[in-house]
C-alpha positions as CSV (number, residue, x, y, z in Angstrom):
1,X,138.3,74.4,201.6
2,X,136.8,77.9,202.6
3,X,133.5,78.9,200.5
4,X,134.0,81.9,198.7
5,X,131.8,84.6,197.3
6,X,132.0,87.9,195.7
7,X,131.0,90.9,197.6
8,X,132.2,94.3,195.9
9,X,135.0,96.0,194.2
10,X,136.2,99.1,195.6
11,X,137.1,102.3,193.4
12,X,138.6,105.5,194.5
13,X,136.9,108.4,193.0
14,X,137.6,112.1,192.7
15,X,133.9,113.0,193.2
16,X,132.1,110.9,195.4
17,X,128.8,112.7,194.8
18,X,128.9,112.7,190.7
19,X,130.3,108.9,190.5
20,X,127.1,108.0,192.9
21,X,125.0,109.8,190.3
22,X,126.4,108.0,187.2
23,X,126.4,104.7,188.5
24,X,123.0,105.3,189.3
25,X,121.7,106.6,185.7
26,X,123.7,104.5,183.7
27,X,123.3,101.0,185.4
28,X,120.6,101.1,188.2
29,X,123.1,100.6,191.1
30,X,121.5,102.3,194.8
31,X,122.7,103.3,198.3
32,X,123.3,100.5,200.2
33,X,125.3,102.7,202.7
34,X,127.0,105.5,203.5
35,X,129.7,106.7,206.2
36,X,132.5,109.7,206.5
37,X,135.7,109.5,207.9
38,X,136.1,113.4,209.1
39,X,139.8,113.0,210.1
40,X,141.3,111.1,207.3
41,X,139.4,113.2,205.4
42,X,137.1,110.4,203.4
43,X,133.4,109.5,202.3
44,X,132.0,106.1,201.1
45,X,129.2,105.0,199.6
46,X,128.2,101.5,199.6
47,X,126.1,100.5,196.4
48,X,123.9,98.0,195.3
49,X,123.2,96.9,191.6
50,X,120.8,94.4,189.4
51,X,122.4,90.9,189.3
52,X,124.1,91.1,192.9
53,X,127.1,93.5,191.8
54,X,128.2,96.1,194.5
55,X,130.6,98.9,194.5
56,X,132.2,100.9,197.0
57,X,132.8,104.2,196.3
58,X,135.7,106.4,198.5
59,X,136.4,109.3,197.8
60,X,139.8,110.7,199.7
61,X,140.7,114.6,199.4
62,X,144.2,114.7,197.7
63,X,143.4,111.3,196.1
64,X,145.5,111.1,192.9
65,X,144.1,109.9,189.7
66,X,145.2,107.0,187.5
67,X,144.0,106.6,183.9
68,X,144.2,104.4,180.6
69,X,143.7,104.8,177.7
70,X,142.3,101.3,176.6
71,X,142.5,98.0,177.8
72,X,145.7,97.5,176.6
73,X,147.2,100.6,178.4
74,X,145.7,99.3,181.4
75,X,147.1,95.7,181.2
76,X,150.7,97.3,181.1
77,X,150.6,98.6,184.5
78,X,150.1,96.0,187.8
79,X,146.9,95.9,189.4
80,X,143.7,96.3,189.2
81,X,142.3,98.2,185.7
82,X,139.2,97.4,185.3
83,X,135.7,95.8,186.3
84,X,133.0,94.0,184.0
85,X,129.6,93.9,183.8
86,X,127.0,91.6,182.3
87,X,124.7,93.3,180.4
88,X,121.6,91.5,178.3
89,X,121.4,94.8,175.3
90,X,125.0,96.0,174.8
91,X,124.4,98.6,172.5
92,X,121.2,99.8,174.9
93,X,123.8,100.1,177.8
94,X,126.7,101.7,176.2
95,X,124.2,104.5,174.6
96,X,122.4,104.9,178.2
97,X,126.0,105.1,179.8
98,X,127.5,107.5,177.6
99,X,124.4,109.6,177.9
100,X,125.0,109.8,181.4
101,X,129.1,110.5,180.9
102,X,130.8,107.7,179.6
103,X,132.9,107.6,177.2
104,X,133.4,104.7,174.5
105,X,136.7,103.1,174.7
106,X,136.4,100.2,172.4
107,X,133.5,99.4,170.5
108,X,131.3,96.6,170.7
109,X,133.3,93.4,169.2
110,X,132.8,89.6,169.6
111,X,135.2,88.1,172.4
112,X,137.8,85.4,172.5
113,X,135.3,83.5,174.6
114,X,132.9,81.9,172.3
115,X,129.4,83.5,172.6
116,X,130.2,87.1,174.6
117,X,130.1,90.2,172.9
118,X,131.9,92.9,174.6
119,X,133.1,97.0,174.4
120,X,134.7,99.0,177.2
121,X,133.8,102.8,178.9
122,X,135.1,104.8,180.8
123,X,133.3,106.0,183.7
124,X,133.0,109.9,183.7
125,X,136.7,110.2,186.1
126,X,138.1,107.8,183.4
127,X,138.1,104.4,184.8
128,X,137.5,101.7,182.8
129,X,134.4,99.2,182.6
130,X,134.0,96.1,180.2
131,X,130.3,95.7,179.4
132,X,129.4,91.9,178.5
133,X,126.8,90.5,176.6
134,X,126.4,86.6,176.2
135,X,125.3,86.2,172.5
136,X,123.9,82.5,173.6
């Protein structure tokens, strides 16, 4: 059996500049690196959060966007919809997110999963986050 380990998720953004800067404000991630593509036209950013999490950021000219509405939405289409994050203050990190350009998709609720609490965002180009809180 081969080990396995998470390293990052990767999200296409319109703006690779202002999704650097949110990520940033609203949940501490940093540059772990950066490179441009000149001929295809493409810039990345590499970043690094609390807790391990990291997220590339690529931002294509002519990219086209793809948005839901809720969770729900999202789950009808194939693919990838959404990321999570664990948070230890829920309500702290929604209000810090949406003062930095969130928006609230669902508010704070208790899970399925005995002892989470959860609520989703979208990022300010619309993709979705679910924020997690273990209540235990």
């Amino acid at each position: 059996m081969v080990t396995v380990s998470f390293d990052h998720i990767g999200l296409s953004v319109a703006n690779l500049d202002r999704q650097r800067r949110f990520y940033s404000q609203a949940f501490g991630f940093y540059d772990q690196h950066r490179t441009e593509l000149p001929d295809a036209g493409i810039r990345i950013a590499l970043l690094s959060g609390p807790g391990g999490a990291a997220l590339e950021l690529t931002e294509r000219a002519g990219s086209v966007p793809q948005h839901f509405a809720d969770p729900f939405d999202g789950a009808g289409v194939q693919g990838y919809f959404h990321w999570a994050l664990t948070v230890d203050d829920l309500d702290t990190a929604i209000a810090t997110a949406v003062a930095c350009g969130a928006r609230t998709v669902s508010h704070p609720a208790m899970a399925r999963r005995p002892g989470i609490r959860f609520a989703y965002l979208a990022d300010p180009e619309g993709n979705l986050i679910e924020l997690l809180q273990h209540t235990h």
